[in-house]
C-alpha positions in Angstrom: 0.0 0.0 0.0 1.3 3.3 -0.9 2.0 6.1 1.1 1.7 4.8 4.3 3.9 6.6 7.0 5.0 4.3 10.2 5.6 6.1 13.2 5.5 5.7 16.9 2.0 6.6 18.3 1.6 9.8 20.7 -0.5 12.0 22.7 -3.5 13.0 20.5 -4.1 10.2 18.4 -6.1 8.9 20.5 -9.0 9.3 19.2 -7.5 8.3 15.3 -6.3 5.2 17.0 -9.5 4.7 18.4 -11.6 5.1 15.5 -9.7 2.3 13.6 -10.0 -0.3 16.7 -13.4 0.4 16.5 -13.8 -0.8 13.2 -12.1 -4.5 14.2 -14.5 -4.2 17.7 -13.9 -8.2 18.3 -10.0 -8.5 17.8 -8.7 -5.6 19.3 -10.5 -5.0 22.9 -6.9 -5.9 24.6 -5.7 -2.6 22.2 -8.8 -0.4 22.8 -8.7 -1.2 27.3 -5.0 -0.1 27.0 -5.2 2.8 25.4 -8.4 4.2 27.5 -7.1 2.8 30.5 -3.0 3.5 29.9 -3.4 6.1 27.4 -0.1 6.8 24.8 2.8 6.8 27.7 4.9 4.0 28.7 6.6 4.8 32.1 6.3 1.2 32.7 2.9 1.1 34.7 0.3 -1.4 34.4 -1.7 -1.1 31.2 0.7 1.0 29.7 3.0 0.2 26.8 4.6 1.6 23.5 2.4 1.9 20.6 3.1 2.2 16.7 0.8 2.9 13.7 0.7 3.3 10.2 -1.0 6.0 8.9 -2.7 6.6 5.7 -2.8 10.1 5.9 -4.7 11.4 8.8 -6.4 7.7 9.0 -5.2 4.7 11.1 -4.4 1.6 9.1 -2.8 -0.4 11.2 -1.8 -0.3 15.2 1.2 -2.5 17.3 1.4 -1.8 21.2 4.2 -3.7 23.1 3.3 -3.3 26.7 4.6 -3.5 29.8 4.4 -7.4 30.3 6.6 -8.1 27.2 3.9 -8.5 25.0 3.0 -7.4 21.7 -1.0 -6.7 20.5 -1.5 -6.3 16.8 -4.8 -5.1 14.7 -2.5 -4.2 11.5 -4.4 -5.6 8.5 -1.0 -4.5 6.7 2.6 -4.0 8.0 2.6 -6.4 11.1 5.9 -7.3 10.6 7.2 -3.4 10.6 4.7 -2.4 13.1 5.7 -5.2 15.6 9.8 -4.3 14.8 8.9 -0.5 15.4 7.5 -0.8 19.2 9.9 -3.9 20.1 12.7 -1.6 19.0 11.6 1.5 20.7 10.5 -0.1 24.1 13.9 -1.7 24.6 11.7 -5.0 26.4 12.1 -8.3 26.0 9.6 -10.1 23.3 7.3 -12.5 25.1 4.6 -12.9 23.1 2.6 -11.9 20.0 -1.5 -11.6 20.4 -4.2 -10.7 17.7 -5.5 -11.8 14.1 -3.8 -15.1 13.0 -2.7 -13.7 10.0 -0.9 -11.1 11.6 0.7 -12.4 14.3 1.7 -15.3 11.5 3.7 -12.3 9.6 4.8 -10.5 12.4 6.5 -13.3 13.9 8.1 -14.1 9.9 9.6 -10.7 9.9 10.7 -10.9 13.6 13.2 -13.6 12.1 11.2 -16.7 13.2 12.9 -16.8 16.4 11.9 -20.4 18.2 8.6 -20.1 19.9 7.4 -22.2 22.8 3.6 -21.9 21.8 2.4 -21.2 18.1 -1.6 -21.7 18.3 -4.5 -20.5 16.1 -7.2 -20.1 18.4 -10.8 -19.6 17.8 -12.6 -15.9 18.2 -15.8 -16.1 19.9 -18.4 -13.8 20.9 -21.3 -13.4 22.5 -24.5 -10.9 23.1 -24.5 -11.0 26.9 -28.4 -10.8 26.4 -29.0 -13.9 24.4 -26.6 -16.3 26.5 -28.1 -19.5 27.6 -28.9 -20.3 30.9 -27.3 -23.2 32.9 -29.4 -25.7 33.6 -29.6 -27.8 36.8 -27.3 -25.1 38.6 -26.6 -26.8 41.9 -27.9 -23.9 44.5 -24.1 -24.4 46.2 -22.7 -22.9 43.3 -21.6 -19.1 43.9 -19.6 -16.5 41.7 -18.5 -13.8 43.2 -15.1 -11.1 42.8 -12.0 -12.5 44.0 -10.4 -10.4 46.5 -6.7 -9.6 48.4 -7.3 -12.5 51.4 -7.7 -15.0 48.0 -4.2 -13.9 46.6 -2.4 -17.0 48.2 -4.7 -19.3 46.3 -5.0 -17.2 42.7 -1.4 -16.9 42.6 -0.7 -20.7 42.6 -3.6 -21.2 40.2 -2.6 -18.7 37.4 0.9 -20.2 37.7 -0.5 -23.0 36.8 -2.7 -21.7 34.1 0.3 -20.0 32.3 2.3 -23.2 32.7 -0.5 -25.2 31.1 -2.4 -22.5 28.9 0.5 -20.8 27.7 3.7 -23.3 27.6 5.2 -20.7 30.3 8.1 -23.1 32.0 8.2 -23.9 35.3 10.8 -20.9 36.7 11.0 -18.3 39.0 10.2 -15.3 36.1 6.9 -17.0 35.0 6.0 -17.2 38.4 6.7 -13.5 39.2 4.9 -12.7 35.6 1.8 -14.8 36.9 2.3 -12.9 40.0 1.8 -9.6 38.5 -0.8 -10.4 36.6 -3.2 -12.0 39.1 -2.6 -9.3 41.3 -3.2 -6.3 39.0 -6.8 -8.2 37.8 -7.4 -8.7 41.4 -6.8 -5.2 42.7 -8.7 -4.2 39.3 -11.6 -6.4 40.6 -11.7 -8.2 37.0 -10.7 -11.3 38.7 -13.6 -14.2 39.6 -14.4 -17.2 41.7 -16.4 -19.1 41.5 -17.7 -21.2 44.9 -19.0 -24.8 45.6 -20.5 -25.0 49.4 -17.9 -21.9 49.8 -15.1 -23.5 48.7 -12.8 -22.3 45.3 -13.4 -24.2 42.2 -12.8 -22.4 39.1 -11.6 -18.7 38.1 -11.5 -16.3 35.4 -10.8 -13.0 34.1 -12.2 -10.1 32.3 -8.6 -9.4 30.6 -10.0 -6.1 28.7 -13.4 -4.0 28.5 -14.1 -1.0 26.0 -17.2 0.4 26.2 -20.1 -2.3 26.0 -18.0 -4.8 25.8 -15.6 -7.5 27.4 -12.8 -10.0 27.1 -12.5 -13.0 29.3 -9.4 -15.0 29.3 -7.5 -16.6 32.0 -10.4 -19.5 33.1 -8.8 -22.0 35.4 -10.3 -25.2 37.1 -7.9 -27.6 39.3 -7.5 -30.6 37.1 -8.9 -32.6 40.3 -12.5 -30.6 39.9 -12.5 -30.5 36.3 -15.6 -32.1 34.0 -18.4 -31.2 36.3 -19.3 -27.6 34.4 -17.0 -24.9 36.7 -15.2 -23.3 34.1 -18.8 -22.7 31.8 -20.3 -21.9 35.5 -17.6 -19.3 36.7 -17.8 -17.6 32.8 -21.6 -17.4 33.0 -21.1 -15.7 36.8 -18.5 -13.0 35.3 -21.3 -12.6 32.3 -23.9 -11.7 34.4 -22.1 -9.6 36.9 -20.8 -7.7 33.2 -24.3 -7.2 32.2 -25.1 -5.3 35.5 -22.4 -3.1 34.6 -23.9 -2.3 31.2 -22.0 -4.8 29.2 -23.5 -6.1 25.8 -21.1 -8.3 24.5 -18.5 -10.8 25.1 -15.2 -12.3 23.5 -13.1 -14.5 24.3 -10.4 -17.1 22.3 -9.5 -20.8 23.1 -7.8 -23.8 20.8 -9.6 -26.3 23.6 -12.0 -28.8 22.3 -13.6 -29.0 25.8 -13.3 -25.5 26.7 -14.8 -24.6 23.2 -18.1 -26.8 23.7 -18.5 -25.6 27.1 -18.5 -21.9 25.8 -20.9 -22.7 22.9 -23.6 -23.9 25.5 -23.6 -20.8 26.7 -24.0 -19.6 23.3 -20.7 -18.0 22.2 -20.0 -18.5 18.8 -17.0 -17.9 16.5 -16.7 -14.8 15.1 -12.6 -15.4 13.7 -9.1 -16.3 13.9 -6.9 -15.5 16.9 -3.5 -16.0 17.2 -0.8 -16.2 20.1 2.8 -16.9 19.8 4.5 -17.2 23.0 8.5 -17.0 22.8 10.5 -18.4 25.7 12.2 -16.0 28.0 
C-alpha cells in the first residue's frame, strides 16, 4: 500500500487510534482497554505500553502496542511485521509474546526472524450478546460466583501459575511465576478477577482481561485438574457474564484452541466470530 507513513504513536491520536479499533471491535479489545485505560505513555505502569501505527494520511491503518508485560497486540491488517519491529525496538523489552489476528501475528513473527517459539496456536474468536446467553441448567444452588479479592491472593497466585504453565507453555521458573504474580494481582486489585464457589469453597476462576465500552474479554479460566468435568469453568464464565451485564455490558469475546473449553462456551451460546493468534516466545 502506498504512502503509508509508520511512526511511533503519541498524545493525541487517540482518538484516530480509536476510531480504527473500533472498526475490528472483536479483535482488538486488549488494544482499545490499554489505550483508555493506559493512554499513549509508557513509564512502565500497568496497562501502559509503547504503541506504533501506520498512517494513511490522517487515517489509522494499522496499530502494534508492546506493553509492559513483554507483550505485543496487533490489529495491523497490513505491515505487522514493521509495526511489531517498530514498538519492540523502541520499548527496549524483552519479546514475550505476539496476540491478535492469525494472519498477523503469523507475519509478524516471519519478519521478527522466526525466532523459536514455545507456543504457536490458532485459536478460535468467539463472541457473545450477553443478552442472548443461555442459561445453565440444573445449577446446583451451592454454586456461587463472586469477585475475588486480596485474602484470596495466596490461592489465585498458585492457580494462574499453573494456568500460564499449562495454557500458555510458560516453563516452570522463577520469572513466569513473578509474571503470573503480576498479573493475578493487577486483575485482582482491578476487581476483574472471579471465583467461583462450591458450598464456599474455590473451584474455578477467570478473568475479564479487557473492557471497552459495551464490551468485554474474558481470558484466563482456570479449574484444578482434580475438579474438572463437572461444568465450573462454563459456571464461573456465566457468573462474570452476568455480573458484566449489571455493569452495562452487551457483549463478550473470548479465544480458546480447547476442544472442551470450546463446547463448554458454545452452550452458553458463544460463537466464532474469527481467527486468533498467540505466539508465545521463551524468556
Amino acid at each position: 500500500m502506498s504512502g503509508i507513513t509508520i511512526r511511533l504513536a503519541r498524545l493525541g491520536d487517540e482518538m484516530a487510534l480509536q476510531d480504527f479499533l473500533v472498526r475490528h471491535a472483536d479483535s482488538s479489545l486488549y488494544l482499545r482497554y490499554f489505550i483508555d485505560k493506559g493512554g499513549l505513555v509508557d513509564d512502565g505502569k500497568q496497562l501502559q505500553g509503547t504503541y506504533a501505527a501506520a498512517f494513511l494520511g490522517r487515517d489509522v491503518v494499522g496499530v502494534a502496542m508492546h506493553n509492559w508485560q513483554g507483550g505485543v497486540f496487533l490489529q495491523a491488517p497490513a505491515h505487522a511485521a514493521e509495526l511489531s519491529n517498530a514498538v519492540v525496538k523502541a520499548s527496549k523489552r524483552a519479546l514475550i509474546a505476539l496476540l491478535g489476528p492469525y494472519s498477523q501475528v503469523e507475519e509478524a513473527h516471519l519478519g521478527l526472524g522466526e525466532r523459536p517459539a514455545s507456543k504457536r496456536a490458532k485459536e478460535g474468536l468467539f463472541a457473545l450478546s450477553i443478552g442472548e446467553m443461555i442459561c445453565l441448567d440444573h445449577v446446583s444452588p451451592s454454586l456461587a460466583c463472586r469477585l475475588a479479592r486480596s485474602e484470596d491472593l495466596a490461592l489465585l497466585l498458585d492457580w494462574r501459575f499453573r494456568y500460564e504453565m499449562e495454557a500458555t507453555g510458560l516453563p516452570d521458573t522463577d520469572s513466569t511465576r513473578e509474571f503470573a504474580k503480576s498479573a493475578i494481582e493487577g486483575h485482582v486489585a482491578r476487581e476483574e478477577a472471579f471465583l467461583l464457589e462450591a458450598d464456599g469453597k474455590p473451584v474455578s476462576l477467570c478473568t475479564r482481561t479487557a473492557r471497552a465500552f459495551e464490551s468485554i474479554q474474558i481470558g484466563g479460566v482456570w479449574t484444578p485438574p482434580e475438579l474438572r468435568n463437572r461444568g465450573y469453568g462454563r459456571a464461573v464464565v456465566a457468573g462474570a457474564l452476568r455480573e458484566a451485564a449489571q455493569g452495562g455490558v452487551t457483549r463478550a469475546v473470548l479465544f480458546t484452541d480447547n476442544p472442551a473449553a470450546r463446547r463448554s462456551y458454545e452452550a452458553l451460546g458463544f460463537r466464532q466470530v474469527g481467527d486468533y493468534g498467540i505466539t508465545i516466545y521463551p524468556p
